[in-house]
KOLGU-4560 file (N, C-alpha, C; in nm, 3 decimals, padded with zeros to 5 digits):
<recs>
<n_xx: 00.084 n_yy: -00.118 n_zz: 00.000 ca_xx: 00.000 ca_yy: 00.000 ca_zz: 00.000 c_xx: 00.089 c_yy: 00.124 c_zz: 00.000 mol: A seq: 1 type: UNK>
<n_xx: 00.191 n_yy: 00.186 n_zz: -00.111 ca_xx: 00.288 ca_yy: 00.253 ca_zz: -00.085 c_xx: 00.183 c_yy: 00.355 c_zz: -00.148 mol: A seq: 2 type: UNK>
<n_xx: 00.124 n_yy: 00.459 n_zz: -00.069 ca_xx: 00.038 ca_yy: 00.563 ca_zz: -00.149 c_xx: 00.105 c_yy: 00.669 c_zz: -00.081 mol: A seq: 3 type: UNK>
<n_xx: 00.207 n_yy: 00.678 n_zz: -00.020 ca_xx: 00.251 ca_yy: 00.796 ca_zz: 00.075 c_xx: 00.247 c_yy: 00.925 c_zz: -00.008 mol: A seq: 4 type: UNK>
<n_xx: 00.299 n_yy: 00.941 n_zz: -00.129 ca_xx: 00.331 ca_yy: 00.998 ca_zz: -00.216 c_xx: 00.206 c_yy: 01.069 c_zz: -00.239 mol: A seq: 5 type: UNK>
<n_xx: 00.112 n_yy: 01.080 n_zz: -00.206 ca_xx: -00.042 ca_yy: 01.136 ca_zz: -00.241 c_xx: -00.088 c_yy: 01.231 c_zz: -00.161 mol: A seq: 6 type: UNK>
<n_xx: 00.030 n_yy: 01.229 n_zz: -00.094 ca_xx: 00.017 ca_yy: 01.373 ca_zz: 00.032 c_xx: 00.054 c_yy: 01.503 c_zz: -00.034 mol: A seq: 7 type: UNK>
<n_xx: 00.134 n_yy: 01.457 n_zz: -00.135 ca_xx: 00.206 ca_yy: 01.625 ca_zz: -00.185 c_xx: 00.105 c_yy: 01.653 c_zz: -00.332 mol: A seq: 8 type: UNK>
<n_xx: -00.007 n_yy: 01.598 n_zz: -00.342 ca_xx: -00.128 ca_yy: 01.628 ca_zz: -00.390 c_xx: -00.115 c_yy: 01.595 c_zz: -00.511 mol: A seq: 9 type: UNK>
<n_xx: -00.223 n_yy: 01.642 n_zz: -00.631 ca_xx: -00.253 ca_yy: 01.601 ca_zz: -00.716 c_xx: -00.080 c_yy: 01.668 c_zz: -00.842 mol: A seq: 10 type: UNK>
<n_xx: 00.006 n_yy: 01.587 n_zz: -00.876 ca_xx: 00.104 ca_yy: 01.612 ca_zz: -00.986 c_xx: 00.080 c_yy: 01.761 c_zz: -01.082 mol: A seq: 11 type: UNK>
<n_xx: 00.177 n_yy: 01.854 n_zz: -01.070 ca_xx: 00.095 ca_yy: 01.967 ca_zz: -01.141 c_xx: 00.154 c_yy: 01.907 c_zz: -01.323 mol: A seq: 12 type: UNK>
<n_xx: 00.076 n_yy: 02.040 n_zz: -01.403 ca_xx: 00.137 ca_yy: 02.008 ca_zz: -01.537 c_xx: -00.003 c_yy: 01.925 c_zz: -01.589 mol: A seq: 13 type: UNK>
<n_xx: -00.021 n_yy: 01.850 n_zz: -01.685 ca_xx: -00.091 ca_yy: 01.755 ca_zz: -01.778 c_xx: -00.028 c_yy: 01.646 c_zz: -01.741 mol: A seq: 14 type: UNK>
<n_xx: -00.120 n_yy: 01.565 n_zz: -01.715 ca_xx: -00.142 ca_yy: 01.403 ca_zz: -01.667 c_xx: -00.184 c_yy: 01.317 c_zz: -01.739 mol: A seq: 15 type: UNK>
<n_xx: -00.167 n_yy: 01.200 n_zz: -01.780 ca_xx: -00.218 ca_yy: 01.131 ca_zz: -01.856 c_xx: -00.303 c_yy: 01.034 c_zz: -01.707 mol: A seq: 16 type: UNK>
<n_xx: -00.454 n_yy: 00.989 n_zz: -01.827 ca_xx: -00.561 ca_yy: 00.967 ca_zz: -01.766 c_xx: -00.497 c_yy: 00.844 c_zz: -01.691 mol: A seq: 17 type: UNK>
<n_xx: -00.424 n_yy: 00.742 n_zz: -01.704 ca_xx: -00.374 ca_yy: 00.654 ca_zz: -01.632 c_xx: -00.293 c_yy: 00.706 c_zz: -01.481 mol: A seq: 18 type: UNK>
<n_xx: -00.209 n_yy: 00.847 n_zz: -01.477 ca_xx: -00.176 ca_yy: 00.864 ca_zz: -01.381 c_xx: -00.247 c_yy: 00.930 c_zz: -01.284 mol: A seq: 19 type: UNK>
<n_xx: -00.363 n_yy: 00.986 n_zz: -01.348 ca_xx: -00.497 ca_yy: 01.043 ca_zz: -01.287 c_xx: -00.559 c_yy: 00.962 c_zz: -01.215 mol: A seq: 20 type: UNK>
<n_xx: -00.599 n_yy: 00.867 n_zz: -01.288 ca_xx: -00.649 ca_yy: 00.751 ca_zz: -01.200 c_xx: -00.578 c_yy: 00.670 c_zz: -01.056 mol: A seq: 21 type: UNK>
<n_xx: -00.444 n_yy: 00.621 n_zz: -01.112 ca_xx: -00.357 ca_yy: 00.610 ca_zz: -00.994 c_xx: -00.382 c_yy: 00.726 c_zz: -00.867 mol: A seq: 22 type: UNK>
<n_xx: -00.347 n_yy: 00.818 n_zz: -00.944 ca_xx: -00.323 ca_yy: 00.949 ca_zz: -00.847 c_xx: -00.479 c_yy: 00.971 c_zz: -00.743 mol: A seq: 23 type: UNK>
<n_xx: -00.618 n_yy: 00.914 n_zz: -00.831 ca_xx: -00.724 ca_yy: 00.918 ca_zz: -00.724 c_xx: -00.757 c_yy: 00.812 c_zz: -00.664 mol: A seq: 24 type: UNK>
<n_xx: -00.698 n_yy: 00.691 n_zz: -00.701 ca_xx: -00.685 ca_yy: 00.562 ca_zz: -00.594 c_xx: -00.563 c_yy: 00.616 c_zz: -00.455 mol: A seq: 25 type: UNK>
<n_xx: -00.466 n_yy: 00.625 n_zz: -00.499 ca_xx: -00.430 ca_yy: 00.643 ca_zz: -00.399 c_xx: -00.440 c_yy: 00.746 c_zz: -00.269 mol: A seq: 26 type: UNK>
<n_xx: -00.454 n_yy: 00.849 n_zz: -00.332 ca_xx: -00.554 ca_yy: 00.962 ca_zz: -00.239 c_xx: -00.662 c_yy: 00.916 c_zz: -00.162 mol: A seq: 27 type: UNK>
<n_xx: -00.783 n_yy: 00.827 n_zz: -00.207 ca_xx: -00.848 ca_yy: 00.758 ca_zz: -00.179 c_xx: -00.840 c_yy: 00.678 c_zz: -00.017 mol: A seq: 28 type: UNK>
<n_xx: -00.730 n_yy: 00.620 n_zz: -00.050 ca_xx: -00.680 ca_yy: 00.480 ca_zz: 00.031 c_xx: -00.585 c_yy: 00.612 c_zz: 00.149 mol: A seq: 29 type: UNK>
<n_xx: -00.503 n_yy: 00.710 n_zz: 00.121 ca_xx: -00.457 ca_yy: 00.737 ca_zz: 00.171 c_xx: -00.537 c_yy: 00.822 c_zz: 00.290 mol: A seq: 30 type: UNK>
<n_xx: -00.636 n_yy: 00.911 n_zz: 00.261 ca_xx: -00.772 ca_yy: 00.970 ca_zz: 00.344 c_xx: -00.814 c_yy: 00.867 c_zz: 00.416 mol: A seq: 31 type: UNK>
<n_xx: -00.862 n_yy: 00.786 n_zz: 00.336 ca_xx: -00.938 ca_yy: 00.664 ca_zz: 00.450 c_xx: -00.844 c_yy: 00.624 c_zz: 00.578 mol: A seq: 32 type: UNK>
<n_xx: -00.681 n_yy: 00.633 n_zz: 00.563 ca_xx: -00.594 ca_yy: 00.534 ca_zz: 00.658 c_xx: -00.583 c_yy: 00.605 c_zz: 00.722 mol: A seq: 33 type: UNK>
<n_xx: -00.554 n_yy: 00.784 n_zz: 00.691 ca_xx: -00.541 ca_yy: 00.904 ca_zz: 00.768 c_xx: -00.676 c_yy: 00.907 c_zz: 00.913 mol: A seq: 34 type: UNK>
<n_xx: -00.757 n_yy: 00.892 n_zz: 00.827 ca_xx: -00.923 ca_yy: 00.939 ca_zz: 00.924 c_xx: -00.927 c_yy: 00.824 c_zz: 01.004 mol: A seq: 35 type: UNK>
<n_xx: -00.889 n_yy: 00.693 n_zz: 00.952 ca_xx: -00.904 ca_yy: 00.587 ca_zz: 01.053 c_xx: -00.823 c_yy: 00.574 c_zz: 01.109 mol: A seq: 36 type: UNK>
<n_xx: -00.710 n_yy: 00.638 n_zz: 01.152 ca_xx: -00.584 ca_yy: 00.653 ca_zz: 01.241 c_xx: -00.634 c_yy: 00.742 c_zz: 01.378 mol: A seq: 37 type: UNK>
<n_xx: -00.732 n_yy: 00.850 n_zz: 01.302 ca_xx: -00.711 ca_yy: 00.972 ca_zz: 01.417 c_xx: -00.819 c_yy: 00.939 c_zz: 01.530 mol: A seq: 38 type: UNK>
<n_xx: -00.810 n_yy: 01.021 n_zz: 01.657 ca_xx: -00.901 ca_yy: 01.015 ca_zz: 01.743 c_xx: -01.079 c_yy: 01.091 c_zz: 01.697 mol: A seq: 39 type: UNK>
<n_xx: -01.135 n_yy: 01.124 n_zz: 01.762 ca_xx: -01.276 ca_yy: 01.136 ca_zz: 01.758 c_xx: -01.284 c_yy: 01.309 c_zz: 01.672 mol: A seq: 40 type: UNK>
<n_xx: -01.191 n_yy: 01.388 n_zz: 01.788 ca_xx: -01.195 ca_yy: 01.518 ca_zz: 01.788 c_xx: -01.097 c_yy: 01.536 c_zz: 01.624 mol: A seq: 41 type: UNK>
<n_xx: -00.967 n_yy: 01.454 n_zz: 01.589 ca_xx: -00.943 ca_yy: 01.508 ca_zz: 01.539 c_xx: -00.985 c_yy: 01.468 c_zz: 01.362 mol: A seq: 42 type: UNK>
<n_xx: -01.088 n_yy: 01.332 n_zz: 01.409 ca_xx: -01.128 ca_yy: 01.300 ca_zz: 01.291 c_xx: -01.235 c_yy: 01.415 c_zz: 01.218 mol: A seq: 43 type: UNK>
<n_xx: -01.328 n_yy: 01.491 n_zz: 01.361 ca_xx: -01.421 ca_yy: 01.550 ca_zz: 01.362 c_xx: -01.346 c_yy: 01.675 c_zz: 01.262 mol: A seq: 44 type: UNK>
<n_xx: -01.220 n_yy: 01.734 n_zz: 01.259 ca_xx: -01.160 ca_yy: 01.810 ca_zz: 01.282 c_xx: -01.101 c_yy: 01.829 c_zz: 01.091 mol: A seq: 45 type: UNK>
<n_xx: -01.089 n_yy: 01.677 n_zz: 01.031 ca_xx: -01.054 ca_yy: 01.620 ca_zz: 00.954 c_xx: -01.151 c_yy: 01.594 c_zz: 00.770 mol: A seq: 46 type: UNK>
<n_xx: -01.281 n_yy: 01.634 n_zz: 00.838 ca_xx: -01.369 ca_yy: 01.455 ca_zz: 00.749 c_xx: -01.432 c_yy: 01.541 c_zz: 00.670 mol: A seq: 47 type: UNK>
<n_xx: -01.404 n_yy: 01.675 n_zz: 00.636 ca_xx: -01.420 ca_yy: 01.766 ca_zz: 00.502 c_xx: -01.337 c_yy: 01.748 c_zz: 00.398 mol: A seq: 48 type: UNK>
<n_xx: -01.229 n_yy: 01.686 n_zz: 00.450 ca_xx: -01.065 ca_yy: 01.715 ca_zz: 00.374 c_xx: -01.101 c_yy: 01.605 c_zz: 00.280 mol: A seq: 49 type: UNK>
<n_xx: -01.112 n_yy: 01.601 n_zz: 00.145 ca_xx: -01.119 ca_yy: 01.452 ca_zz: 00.094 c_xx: -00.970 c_yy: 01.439 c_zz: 00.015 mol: A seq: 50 type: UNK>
<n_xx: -00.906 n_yy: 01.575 n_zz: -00.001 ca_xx: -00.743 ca_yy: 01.519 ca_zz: -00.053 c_xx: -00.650 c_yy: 01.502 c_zz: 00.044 mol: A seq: 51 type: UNK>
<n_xx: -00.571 n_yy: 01.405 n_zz: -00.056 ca_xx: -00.451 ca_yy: 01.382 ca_zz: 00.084 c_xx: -00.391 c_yy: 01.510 c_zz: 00.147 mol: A seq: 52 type: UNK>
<n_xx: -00.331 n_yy: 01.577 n_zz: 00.057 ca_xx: -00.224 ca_yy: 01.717 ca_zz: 00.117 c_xx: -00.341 c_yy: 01.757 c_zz: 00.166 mol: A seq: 53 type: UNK>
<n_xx: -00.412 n_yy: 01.826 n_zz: 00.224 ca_xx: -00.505 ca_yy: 01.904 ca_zz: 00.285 c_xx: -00.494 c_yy: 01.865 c_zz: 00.442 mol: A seq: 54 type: UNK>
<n_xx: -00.544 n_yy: 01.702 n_zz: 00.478 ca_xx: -00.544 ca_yy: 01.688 ca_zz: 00.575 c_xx: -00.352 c_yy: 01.647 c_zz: 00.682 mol: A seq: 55 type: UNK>
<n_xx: -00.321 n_yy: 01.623 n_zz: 00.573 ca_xx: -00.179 ca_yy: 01.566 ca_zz: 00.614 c_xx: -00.105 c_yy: 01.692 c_zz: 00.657 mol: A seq: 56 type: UNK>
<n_xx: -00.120 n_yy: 01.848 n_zz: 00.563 ca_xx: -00.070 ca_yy: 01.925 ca_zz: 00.610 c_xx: -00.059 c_yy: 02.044 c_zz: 00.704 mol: A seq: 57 type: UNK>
<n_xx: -00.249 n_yy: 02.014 n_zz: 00.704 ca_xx: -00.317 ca_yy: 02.067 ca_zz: 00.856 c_xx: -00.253 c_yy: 01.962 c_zz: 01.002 mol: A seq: 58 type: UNK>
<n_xx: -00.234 n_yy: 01.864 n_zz: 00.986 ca_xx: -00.214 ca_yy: 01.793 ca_zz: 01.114 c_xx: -00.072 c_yy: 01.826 c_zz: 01.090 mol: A seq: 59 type: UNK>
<n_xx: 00.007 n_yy: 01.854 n_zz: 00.989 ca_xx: 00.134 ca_yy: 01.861 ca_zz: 01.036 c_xx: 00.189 c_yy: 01.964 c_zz: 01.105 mol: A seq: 60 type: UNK>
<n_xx: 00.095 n_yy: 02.056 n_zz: 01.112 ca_xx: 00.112 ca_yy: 02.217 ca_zz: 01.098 c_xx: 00.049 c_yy: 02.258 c_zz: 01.255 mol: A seq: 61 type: UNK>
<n_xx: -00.072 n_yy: 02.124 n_zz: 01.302 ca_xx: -00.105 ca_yy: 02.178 ca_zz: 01.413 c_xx: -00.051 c_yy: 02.085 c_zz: 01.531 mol: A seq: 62 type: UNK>
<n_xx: 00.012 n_yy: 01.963 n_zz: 01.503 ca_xx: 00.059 ca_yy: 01.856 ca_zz: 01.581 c_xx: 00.177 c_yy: 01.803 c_zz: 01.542 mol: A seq: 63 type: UNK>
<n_xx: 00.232 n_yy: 01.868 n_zz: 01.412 ca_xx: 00.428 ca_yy: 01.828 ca_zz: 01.392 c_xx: 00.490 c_yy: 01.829 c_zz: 01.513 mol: A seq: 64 type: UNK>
<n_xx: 00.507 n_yy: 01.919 n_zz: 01.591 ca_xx: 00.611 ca_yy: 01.931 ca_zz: 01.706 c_xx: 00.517 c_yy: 01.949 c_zz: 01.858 mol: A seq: 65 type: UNK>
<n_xx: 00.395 n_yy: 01.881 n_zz: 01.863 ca_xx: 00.329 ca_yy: 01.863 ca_zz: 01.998 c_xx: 00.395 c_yy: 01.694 c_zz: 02.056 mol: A seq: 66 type: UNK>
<n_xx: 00.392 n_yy: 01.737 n_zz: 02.156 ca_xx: 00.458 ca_yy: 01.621 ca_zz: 02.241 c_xx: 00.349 c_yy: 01.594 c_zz: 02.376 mol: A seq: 67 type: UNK>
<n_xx: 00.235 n_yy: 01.648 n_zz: 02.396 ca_xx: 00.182 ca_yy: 01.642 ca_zz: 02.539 c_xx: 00.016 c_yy: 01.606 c_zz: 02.480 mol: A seq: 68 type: UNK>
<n_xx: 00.018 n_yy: 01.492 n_zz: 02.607 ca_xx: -00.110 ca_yy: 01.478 ca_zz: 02.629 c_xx: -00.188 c_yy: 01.373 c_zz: 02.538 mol: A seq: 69 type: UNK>
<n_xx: -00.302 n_yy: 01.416 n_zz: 02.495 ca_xx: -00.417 ca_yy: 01.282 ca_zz: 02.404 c_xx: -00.323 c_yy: 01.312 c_zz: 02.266 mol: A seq: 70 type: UNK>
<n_xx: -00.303 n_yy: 01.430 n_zz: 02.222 ca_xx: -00.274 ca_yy: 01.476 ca_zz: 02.130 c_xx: -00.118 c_yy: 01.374 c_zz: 02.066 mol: A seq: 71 type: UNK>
<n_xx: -00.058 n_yy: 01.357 n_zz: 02.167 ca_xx: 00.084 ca_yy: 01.246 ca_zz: 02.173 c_xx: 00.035 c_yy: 01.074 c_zz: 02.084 mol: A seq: 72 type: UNK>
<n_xx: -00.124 n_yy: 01.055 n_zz: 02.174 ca_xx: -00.175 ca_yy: 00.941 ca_zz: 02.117 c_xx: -00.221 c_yy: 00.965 c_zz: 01.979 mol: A seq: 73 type: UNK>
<n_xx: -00.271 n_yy: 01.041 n_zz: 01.951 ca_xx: -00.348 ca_yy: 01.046 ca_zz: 01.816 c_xx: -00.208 c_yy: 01.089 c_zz: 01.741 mol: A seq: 74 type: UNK>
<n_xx: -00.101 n_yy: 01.150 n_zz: 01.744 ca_xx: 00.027 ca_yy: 01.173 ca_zz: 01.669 c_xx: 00.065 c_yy: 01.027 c_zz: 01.656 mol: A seq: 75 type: UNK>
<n_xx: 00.102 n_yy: 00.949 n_zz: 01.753 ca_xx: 00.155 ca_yy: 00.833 ca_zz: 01.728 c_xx: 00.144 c_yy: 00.723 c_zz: 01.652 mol: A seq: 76 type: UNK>
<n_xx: -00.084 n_yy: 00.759 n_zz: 01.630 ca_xx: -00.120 ca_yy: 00.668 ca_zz: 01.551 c_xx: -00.106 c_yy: 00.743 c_zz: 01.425 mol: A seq: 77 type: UNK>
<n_xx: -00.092 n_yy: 00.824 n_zz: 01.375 ca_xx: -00.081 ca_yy: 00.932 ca_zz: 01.266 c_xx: 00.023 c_yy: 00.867 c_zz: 01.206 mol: A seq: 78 type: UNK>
<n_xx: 00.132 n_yy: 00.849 n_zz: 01.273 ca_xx: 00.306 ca_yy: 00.838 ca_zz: 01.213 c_xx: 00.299 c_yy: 00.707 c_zz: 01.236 mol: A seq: 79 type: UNK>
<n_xx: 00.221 n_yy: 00.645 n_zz: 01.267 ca_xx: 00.224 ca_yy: 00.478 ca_zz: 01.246 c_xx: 00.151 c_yy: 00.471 c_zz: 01.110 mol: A seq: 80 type: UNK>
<n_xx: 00.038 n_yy: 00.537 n_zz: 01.116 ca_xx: -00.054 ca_yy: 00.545 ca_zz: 00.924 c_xx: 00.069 c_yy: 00.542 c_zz: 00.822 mol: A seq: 81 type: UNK>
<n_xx: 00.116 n_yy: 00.661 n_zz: 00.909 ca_xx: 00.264 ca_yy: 00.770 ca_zz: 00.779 c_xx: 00.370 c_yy: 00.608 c_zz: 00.743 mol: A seq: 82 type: UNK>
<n_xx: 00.379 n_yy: 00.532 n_zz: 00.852 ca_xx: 00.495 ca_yy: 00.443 ca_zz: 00.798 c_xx: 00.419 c_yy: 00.307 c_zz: 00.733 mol: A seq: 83 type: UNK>
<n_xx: 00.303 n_yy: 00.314 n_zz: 00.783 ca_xx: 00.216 ca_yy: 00.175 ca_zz: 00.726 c_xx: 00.211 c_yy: 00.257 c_zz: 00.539 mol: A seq: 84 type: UNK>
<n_xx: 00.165 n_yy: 00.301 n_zz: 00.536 ca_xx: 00.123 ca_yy: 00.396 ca_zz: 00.376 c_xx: 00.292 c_yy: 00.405 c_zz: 00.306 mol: A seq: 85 type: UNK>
<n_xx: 00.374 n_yy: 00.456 n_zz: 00.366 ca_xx: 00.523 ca_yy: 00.447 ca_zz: 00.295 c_xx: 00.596 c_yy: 00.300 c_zz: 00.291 mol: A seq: 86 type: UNK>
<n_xx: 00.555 n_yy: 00.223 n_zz: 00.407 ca_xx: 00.657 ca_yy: 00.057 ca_zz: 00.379 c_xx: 00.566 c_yy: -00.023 c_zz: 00.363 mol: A seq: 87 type: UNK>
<n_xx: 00.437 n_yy: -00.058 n_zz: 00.289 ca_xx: 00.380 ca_yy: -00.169 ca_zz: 00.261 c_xx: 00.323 c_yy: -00.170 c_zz: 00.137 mol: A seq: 88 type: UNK>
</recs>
């Protein structure tokens, strides 16, 4: 499931319809692993976003460098998604 790559959003330039397609499967798969990673609040927080970069770069932006609290748990499962989506 290597869709990691679907975070830095849709390829700019002209696409051919084959990489289009790729490009909305994996976005796809990648939202779903994101939202089913997070806790309640931050799914709540989340479940407008239907592209990858959107939600990946809001959580990176509001929980990259948090270390305290629930927020620690829901990061942990985040960067467990981040390595399940890049090594499988």
């Amino acid at each position: 499931m290597k869709v990691f790559w679907a975070k830095d959003g849709l390829p700019e330039g002209n696409i051919s319809d084959e990489d289009q397609r790729k490009f909305q499967e994996a976005n796809q798969i990648f939202v779903g692993a994101v939202h089913n990673a997070l806790s309640d609040h931050l799914f709540d927080s989340t479940l407008h976003m239907t592209d990858a970069k959107t939600p990946w770069d809001y959580l990176n932006a509001t929980y990259g460098a948090s270390d305290a609290g629930k927020e620690l748990t829901s990061w942990r499962a985040f960067m467990t998604t981040r390595w399940l989506l890049t090594n499988q």
